[in-house]
C-alpha positions in Angstrom: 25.4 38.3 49.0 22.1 40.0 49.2 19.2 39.1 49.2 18.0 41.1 45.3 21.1 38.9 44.1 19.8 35.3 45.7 16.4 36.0 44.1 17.7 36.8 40.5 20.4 34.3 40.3 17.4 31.8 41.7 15.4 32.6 38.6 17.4 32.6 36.9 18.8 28.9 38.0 15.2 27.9 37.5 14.8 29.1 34.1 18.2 27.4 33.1 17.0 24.2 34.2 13.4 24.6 32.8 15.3 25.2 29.5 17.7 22.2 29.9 14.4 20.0 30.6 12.9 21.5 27.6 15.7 20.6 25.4 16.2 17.5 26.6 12.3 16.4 26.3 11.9 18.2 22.8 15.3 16.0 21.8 13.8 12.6 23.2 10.6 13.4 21.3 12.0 14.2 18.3 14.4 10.9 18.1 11.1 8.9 19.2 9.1 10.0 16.2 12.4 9.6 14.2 12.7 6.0 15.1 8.8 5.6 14.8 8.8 6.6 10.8 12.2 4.0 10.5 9.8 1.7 11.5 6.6 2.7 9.5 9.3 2.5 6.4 9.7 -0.9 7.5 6.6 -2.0 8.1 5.5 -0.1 4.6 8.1 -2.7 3.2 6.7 -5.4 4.5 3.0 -4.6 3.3 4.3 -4.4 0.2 5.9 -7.7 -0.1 2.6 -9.2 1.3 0.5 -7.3 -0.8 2.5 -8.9 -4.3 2.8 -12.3 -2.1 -0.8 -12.5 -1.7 -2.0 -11.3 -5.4 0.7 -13.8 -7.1 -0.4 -16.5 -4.8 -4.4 -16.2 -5.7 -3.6 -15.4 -9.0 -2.0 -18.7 -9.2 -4.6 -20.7 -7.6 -7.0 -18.7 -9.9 -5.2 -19.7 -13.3 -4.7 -23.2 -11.9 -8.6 -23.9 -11.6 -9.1 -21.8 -14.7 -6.9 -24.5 -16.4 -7.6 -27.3 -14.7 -11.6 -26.3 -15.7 -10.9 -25.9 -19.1 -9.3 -29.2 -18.9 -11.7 -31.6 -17.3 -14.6 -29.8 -19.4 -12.8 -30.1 -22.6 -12.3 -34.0 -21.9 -15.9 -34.4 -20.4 -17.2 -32.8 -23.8 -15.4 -34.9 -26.3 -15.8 -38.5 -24.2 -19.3 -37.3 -23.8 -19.9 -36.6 -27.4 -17.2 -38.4 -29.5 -19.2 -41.6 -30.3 -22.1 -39.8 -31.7 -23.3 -38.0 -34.5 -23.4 -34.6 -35.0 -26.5 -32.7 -35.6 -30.0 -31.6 -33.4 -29.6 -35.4 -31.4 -26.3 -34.2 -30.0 -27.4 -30.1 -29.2 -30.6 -31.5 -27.4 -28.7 -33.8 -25.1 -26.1 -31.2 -24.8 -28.8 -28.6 -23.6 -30.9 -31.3 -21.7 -27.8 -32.5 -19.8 -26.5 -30.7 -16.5 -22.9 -29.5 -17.4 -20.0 -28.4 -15.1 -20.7 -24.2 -14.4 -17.5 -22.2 -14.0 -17.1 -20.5 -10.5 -16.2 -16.7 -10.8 -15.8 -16.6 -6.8 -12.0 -16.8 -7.1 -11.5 -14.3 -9.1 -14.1 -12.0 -6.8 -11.7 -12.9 -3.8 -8.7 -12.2 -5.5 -10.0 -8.7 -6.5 -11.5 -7.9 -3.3 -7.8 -9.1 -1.9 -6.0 -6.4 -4.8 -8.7 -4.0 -3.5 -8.2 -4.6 0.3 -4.2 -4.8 0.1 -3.6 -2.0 -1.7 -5.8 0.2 0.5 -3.5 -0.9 3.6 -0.7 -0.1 2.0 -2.0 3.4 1.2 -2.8 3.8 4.8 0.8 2.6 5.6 2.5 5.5 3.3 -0.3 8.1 4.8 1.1 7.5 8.4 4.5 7.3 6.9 4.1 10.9 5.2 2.7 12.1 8.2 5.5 11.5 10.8 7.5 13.0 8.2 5.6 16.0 8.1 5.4 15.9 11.6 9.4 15.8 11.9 9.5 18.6 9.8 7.2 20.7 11.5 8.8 20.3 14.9 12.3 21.3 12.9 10.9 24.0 11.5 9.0 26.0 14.3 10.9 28.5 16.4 12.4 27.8 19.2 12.2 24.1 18.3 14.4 24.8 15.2 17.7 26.1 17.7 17.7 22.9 19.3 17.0 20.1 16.5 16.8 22.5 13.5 20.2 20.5 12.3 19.4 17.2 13.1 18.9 14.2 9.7 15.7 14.5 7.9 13.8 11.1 7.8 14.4 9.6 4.2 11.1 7.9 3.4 10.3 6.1 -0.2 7.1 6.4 -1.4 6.1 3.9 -4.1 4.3 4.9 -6.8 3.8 4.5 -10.4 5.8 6.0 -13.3 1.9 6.7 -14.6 1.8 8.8 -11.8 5.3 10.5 -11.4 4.8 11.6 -15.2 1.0 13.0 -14.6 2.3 15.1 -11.5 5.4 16.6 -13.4 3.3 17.3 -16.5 0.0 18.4 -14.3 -2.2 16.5 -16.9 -3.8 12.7 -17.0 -5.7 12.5 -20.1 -5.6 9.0 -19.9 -9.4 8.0 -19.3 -9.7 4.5 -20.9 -9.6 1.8 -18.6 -9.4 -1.2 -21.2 -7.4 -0.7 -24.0 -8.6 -0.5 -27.0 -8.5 -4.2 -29.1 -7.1 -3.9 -32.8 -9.4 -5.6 -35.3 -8.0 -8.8 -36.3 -7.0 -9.5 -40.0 
């Protein structure tokens, strides 16, 4: 053979295998962020479920203290006050005696525990959105798309509110009031 021939069909040979290693390191990439956003659907999952563990569980303990307050004040009150008369006597021992206060720091902590768990899982759905975008991208792009154009898309679920799917397919939230409005009673 000559010598012209070597030389092109080397180049050639290099360029092949350049494109096989390529392939094969865009391919391994791909199914490495593919796996990675399985996992962050996982993982999204499992926020979740802590998120609702961790609000039902304080909420609990919260309503538990709120009744067992209630309770233990209401029976102070009357053995306290039962035996005696009613008038000015009994409102100036009532406001001269040191009475049980209600602590509001459980219901701060459970808030701050709403606030704080649904941030994460916010975050969680972010990174989840964004290896899906970033799947997509690499997909998309030339010459990326001839060699994993065809491969699955990563089916995520994003969990959101019907609140919000109908503000986004109607474009409007008119909705401003936070409390609702309490009819008069009759």
């Amino acid at each position: 053979m000559k010598k012209g021939t070597l030389i092109t069909l080397g180049v050639i040979g290099v360029l092949v295998i350049g494109l096989v290693i390529w392939a094969i390191g865009l391919s391994n990439t791909y199914n490495k962020k593919f796996v990675t956003g399985k996992a962050f659907q996982q993982n999204c999952e499992v926020v979740f479920d802590n998120t609702w563990k961790k609000i039902q569980q304080q909420a609990n303990v919260t309503n538990e203290y709120k009744e067992g307050f209630r309770q233990i004040y209401v029976e102070m009150m009357n053995a306290r006050y039962s035996d005696e008369g009613a008038g000015q006597q009994t409102l100036m021992k009532w406001i001269q005696e040191s009475n049980p206060t209600f602590d509001a720091s459980l219901y701060k902590t459970l808030m701050n525990t709403i606030e704080g768990s649904r941030n994460e899982f916010t975050m969680e759905q972010k990174k989840l959105i964004d290896i899906d975008r970033e799947l997509k991208s690499m997909k998309a792009t030339f010459p990326n798309s001839l060699i994993i154009g065809g491969r699955p898309d990563l089916e995520i679920k994003l969990v959101t509110s019907a609140k919000t799917e109908q503000a986004f397919s109607t474009g409007k939230d008119d909705d401003t009031k936070i409390f609702p409005e309490k009819k008069p009673k009759e």
